[in-house]
N, C-alpha and C positions, 0 to 999 in steps of 0.2 A: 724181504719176501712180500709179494703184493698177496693180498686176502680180499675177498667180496665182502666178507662177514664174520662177527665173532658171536658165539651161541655162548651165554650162558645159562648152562643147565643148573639148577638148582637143585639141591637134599631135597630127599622124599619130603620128610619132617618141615620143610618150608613153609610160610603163611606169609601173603601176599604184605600185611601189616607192616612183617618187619624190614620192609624196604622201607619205611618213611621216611628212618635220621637219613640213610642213604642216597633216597630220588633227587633231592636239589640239586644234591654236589653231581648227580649224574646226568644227570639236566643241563646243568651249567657246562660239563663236556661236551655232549653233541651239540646243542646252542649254540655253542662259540665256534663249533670247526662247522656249523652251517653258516655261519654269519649274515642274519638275517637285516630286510633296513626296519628302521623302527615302526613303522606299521607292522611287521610282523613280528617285530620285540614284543609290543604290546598286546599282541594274539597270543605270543610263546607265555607270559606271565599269568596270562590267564588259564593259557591249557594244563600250566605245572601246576597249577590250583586245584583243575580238575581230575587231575592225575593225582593225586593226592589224597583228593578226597575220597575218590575209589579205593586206594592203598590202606586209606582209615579205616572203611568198611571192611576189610577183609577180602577188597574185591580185586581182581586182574587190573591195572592200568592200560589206558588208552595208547599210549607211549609217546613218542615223537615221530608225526608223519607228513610234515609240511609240505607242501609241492613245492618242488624246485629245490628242497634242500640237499645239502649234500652226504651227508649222514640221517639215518632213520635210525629210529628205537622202537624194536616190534616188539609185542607181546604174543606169540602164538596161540592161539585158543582151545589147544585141546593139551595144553602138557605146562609145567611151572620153567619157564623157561624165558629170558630177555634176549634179545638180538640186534645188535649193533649192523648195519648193512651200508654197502654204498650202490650204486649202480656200476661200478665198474673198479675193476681191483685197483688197491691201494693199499700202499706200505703205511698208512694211515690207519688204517682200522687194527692192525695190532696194535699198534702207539696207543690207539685210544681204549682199546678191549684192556689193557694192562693197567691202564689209569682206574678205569673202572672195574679192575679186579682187587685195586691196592683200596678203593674206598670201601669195594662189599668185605675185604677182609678183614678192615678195620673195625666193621660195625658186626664183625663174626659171623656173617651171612656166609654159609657153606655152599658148594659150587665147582663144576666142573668147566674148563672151557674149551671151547670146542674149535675148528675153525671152516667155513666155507659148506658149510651142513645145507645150505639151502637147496631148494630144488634149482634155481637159474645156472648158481655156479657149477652145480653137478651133470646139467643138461650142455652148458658151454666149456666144459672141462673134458666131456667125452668125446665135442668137436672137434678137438686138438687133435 
């Protein structure tokens, strides 16, 4: 089944912190299905630094929002929520929301997952 996006919603009780053991390994998934050339490898090293450091603070991460890549990682700003997205549906995005359900489960991170929540795919899903 093709998906625009996978939402995961987080427990109330959530704090942004204890994404940190988790963000690399989740990093290193969209990174790699973006496949960036190494001028943007070396912008991606940087930004997971600064995604990080945000995560330490207690605070929202910036996510993954490269232009041109092919997977994004949103952090919505009004709710504790992460979002895996592509611009155009893809049997890809469950593959990858799954990967990154097996590392937030690992690290005990509690979580709902969602699919296709966004407003684009809901406005091009009524088109149909």
């Amino acid at each position: 089944m093709k998906n625009w996006s996978g939402h995961f919603i987080f427990d109330p009780s959530f704090q942004w912190k204890d994404l940190e053991k988790a963000f690399p390994s989740i990093w290193e998934i969209v990174e790699n299905e973006s496949k960036g050339n190494q001028e943007e490898t070396q912008m991606d090293q940087i930004n997971v630094e600064l995604n990080l450091d945000e995560i330490r603070k207690n605070s929202k991460p910036m996510g993954f929002i490269r232009d041109g890549a092919r997977v994004r990682l949103v952090f919505p700003v009004d709710r504790k929520e992460m979002i895996i997205f592509r611009g155009v549906p893809s049997e890809s995005i469950r593959e990858l929301s799954e990967q990154i359900g097996k590392i937030l489960k690992a690290k005990k991170i509690k979580y709902t997952l969602n699919y296709d929540k966004m407003l684009l795919s809901v406005i091009k899903s009524r088109k149909k």
